[in-house]
RODO-2510 file (C-alpha; in nm, 4 decimals, decimal comma):
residues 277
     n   res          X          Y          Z
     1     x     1,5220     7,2173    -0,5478
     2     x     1,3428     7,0035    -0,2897
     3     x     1,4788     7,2252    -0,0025
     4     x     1,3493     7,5428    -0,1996
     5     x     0,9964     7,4071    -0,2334
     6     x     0,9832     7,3003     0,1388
     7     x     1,0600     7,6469     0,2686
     8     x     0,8067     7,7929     0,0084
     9     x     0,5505     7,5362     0,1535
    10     x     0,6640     7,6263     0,5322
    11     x     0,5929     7,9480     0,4429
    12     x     0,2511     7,9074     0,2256
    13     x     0,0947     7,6863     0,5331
    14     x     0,1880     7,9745     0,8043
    15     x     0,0724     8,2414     0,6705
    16     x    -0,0830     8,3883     0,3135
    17     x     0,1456     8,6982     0,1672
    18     x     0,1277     9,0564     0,2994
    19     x    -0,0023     9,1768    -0,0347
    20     x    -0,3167     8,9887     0,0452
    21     x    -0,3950     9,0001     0,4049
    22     x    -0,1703     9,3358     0,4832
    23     x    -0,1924     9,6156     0,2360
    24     x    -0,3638     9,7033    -0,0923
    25     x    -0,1902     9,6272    -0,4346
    26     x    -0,2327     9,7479    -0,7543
    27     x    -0,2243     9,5884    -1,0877
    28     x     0,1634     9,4967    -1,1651
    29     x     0,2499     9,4934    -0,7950
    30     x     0,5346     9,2358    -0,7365
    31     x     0,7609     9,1231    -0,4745
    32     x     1,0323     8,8708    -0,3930
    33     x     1,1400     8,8640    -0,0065
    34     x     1,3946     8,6547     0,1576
    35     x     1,3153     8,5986     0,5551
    36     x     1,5710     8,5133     0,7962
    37     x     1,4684     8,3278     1,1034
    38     x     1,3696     8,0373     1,3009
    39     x     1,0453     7,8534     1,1149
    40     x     0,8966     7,5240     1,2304
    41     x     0,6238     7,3127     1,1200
    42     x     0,5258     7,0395     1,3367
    43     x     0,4802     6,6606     1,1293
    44     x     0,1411     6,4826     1,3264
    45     x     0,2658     6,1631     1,1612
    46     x     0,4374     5,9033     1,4017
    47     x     0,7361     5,8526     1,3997
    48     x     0,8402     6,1058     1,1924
    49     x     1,0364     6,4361     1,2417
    50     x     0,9186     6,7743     1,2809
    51     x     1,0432     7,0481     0,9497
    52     x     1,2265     7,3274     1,0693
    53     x     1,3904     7,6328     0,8545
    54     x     1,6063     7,9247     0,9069
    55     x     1,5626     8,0671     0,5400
    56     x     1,1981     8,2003     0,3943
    57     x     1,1506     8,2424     0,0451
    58     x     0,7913     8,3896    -0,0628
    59     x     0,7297     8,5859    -0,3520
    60     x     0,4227     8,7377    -0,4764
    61     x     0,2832     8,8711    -0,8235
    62     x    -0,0336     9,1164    -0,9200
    63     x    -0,1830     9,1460    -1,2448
    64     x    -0,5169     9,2831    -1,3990
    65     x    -0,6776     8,9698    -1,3260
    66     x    -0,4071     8,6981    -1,2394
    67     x    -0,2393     8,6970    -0,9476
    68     x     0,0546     8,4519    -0,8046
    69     x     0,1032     8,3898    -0,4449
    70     x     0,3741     8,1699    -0,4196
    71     x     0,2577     7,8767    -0,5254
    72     x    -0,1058     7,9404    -0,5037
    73     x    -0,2271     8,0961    -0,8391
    74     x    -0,5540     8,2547    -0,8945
    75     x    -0,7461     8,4280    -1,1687
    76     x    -1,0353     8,7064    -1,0424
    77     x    -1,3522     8,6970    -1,2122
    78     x    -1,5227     8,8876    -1,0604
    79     x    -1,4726     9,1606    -0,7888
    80     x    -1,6574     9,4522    -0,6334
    81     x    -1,6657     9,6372    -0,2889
    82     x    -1,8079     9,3935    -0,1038
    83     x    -1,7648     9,0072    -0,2900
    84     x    -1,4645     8,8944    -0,4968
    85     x    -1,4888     8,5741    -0,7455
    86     x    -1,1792     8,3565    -0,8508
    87     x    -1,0442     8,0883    -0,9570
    88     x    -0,7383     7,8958    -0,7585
    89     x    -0,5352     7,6511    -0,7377
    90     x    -0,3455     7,5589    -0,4406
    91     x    -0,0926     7,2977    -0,3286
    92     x    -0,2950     7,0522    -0,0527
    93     x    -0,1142     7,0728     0,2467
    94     x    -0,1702     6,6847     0,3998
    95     x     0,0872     6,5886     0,1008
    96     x     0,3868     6,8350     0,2941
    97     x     0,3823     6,5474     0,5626
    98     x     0,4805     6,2868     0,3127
    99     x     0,7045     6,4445     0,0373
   100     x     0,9447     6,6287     0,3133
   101     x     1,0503     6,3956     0,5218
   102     x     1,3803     6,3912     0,6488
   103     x     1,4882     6,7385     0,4754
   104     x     1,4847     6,9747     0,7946
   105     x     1,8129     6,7960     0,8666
   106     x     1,9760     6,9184     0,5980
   107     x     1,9074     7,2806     0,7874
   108     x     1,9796     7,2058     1,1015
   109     x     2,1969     6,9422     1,3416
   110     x     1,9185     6,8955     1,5850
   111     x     1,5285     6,7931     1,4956
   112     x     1,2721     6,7061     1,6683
   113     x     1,0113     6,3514     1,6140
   114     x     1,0282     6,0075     1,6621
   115     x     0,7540     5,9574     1,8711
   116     x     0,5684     5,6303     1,9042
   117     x     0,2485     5,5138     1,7496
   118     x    -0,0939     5,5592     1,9220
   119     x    -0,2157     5,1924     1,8306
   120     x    -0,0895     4,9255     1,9247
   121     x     0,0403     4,6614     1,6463
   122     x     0,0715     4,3187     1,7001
   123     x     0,4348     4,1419     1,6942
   124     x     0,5690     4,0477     1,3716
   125     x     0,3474     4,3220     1,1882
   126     x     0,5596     4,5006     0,9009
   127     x     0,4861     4,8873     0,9833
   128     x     0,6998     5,1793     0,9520
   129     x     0,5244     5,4828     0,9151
   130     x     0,8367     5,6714     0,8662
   131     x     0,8782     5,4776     0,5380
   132     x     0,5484     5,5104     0,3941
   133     x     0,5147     5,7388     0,0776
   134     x     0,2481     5,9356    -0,0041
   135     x     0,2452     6,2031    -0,3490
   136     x     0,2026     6,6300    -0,2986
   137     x    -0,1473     6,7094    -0,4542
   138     x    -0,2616     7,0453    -0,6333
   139     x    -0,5788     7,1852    -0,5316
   140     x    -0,8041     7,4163    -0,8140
   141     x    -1,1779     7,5329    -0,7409
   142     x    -1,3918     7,8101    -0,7127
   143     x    -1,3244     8,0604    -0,4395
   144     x    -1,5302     8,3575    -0,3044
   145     x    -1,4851     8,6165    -0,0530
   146     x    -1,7463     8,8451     0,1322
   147     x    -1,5961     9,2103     0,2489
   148     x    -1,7757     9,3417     0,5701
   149     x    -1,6570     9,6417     0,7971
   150     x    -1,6355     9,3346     1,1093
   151     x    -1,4261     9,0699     0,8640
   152     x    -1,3810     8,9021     0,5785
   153     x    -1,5096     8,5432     0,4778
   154     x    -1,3734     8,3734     0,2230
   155     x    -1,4916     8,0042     0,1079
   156     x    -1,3553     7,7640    -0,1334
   157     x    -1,4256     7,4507    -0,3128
   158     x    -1,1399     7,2963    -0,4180
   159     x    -1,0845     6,9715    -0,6443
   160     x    -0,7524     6,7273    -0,6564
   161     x    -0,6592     6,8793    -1,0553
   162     x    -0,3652     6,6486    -1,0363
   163     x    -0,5436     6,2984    -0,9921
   164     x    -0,3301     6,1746    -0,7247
   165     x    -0,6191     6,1028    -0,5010
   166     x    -0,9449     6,2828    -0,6565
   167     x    -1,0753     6,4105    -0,3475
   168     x    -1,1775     6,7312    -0,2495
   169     x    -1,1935     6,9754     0,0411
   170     x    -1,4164     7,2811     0,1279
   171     x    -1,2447     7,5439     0,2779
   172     x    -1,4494     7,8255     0,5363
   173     x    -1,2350     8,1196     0,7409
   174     x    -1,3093     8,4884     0,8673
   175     x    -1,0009     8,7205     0,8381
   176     x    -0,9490     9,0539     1,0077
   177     x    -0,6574     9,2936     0,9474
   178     x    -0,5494     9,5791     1,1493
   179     x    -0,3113     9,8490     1,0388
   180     x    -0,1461    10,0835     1,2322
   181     x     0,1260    10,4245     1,1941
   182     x     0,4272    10,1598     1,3201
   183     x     0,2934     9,7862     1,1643
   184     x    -0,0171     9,5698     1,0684
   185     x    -0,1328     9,2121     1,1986
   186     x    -0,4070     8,9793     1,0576
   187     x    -0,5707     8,6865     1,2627
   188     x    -0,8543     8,4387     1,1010
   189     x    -1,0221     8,1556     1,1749
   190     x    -1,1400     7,8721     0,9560
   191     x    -1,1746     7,4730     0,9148
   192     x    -1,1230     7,2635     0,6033
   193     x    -1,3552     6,9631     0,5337
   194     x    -1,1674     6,6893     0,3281
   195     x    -1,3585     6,4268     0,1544
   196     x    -1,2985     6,0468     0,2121
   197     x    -1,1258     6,0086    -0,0741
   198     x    -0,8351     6,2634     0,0198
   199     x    -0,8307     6,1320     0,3897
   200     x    -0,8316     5,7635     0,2626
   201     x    -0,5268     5,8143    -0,0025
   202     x    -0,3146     6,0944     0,2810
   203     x    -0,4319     5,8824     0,6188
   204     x    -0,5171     5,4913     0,5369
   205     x    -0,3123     5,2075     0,5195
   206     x    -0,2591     4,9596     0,1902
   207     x    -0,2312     4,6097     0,2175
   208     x     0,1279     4,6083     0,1091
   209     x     0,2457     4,8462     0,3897
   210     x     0,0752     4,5923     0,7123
   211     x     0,1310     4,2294     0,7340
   212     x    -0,1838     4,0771     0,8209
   213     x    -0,5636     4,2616     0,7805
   214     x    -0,5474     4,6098     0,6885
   215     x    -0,7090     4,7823     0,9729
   216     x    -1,0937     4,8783     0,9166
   217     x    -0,9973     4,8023     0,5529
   218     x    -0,7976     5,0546     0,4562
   219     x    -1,1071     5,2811     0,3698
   220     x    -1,1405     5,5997     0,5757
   221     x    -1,4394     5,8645     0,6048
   222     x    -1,4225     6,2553     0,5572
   223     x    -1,2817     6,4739     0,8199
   224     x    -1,2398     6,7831     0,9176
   225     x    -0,9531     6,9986     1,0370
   226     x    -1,0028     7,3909     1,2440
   227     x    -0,7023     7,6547     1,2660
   228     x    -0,6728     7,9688     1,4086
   229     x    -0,3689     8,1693     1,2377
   230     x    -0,1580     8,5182     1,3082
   231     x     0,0818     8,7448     1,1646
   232     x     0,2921     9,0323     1,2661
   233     x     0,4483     9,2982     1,0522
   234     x     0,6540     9,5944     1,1779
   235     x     0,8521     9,7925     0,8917
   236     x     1,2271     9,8501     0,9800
   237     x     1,3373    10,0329     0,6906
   238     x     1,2085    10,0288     0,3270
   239     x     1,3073     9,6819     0,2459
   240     x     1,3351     9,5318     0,5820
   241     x     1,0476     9,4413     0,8173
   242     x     1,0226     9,2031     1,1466
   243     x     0,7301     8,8920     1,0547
   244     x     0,5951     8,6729     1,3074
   245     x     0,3768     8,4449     1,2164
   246     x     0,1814     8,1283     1,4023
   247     x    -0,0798     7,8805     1,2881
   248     x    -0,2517     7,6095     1,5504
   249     x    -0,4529     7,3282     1,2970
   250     x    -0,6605     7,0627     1,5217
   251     x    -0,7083     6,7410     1,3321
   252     x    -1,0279     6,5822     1,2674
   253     x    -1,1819     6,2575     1,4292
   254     x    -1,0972     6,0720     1,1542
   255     x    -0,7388     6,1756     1,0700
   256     x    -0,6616     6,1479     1,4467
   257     x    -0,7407     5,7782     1,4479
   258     x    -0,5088     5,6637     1,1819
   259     x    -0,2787     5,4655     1,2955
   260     x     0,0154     5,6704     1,1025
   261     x    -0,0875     5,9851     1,3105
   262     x     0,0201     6,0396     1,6578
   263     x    -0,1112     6,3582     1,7468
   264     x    -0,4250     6,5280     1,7914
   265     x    -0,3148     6,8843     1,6495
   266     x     0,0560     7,0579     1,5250
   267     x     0,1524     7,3962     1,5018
   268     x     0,3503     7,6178     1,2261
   269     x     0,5218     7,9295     1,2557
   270     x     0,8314     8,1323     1,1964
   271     x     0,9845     8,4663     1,3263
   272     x     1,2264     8,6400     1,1545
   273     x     1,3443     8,9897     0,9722
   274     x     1,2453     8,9868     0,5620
   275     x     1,3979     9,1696     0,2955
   276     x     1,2123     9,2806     0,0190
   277     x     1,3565     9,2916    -0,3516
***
């Protein structure tokens, strides 16, 4: 089950479904695809090893007003030619770091990781990043997006609906699609703010997991994080179509300076051919 959900999170941080950025649905559309690739997800924590898939699971579902894309669910409340209201919820994406650990080996003999820490801890200090735990989050909120012929902007406030760390983030991108005779592509652009609680619970330290003073207290400010993001589509046959798909997330000040984070950005993305059920 755990190696199930990691693919569908692989696949929900690299790119959102075709039926929302790549062609127009209609109420009752469904889907379930299978992908068959390489997919990698880069893990900015130290010491810790990258995620990397050759499966890709994704599934989508459109009703009159509720729609499921795998595991974000939404309900519309409102939508027109030119703004669409919903409500969402949406697993966080810091928690992927934490709850995966270690499982890309079950899909493959060679990983990458293990790099060391940026700061420098004294001797005798009890600190394995690799070891610390942290819980995956669910995200709900408000969402809205804004349909213009140049792009589309979407923004979203979303709340922590599972208490794990009762923080919040406020999510901003612009989207474009392009469709052609022989495939389609989207790109967008966007940054996430996350509030201090979320960056304090995903990026601080507790007392129990340093010897000694917990640096700057444990306590940690907001942040936030930018992306750019791609996908590629080109049909094959009915059911089977080539996807590429790349995202490039650059971490905030904050996040960067914990001391269980060891790089300043990481990249997702998978290419592969996906069958469609």
């Amino acid at each position: 089950m755990k190696c199930c959900k990691l693919l569908l999170l692989m696949l929900s941080l690299a790119f959102t479904t075709q039926a929302d950025e790549l062609q127009t649905v209609s109420p009752g559309d469904w889907q379930i695809s299978v992908a068959l690739g390489y997919g990698v997800l880069e893990n900015p924590r130290a010491k810790t090893e990258d995620i990397t898939t050759w499966v890709l699971p994704s599934w989508y579902y459109y009703g009159e007003d509720f729609y499921a894309e795998n595991f974000t669910l939404g309900y519309s409340l409102f939508e027109s030619d030119w703004l669409s209201l919903d409500i969402q919820g949406q697993l966080n994406e810091d928690g992927v770091f934490y709850e995966y650990d270690g499982i890309g080996k079950l899909l493959v003999a060679d990983v990458l990781g293990f790099t060391p820490v940026r700061d420098t801890v004294r001797p005798g200090a009890k600190f394995k990043p690799e070891s610390i735990k942290r819980k995956l989050s669910y995200m709900g909120g408000p969402s809205a997006t804004w349909y213009t012929p140049a792009f589309d902007m979407t923004t979203a406030l979303m709340y922590d609906v599972t208490g794990v760390h009762n923080g919040y983030e406020w999510q901003l991108c612009l989207k474009k699609a392009f469709a052609w005779s022989w495939g389609a592509a989207g790109i967008e652009a966007g940054g996430v703010y996350k509030s201090e609680e979320l960056v304090t619970y995903y990026y601080g330290i507790r007392p129990k997991e340093f010897a000694g003073r917990v640096p700057r207290g444990g306590r940690m400010d907001a942040s936030s994080n930018w992306y750019v993001k791609a996908v590629f589509n080109v049909p094959l046959t009915d059911s089977l179509t080539l996807v590429a798909t790349a995202k490039h997330t650059w971490l905030g000040s904050e996040i960067r300076n914990s001391i269980l984070i060891d790089q300043d950005d990481y990249f997702a993305g998978f290419i592969g051919i996906s069958y469609g059920f």
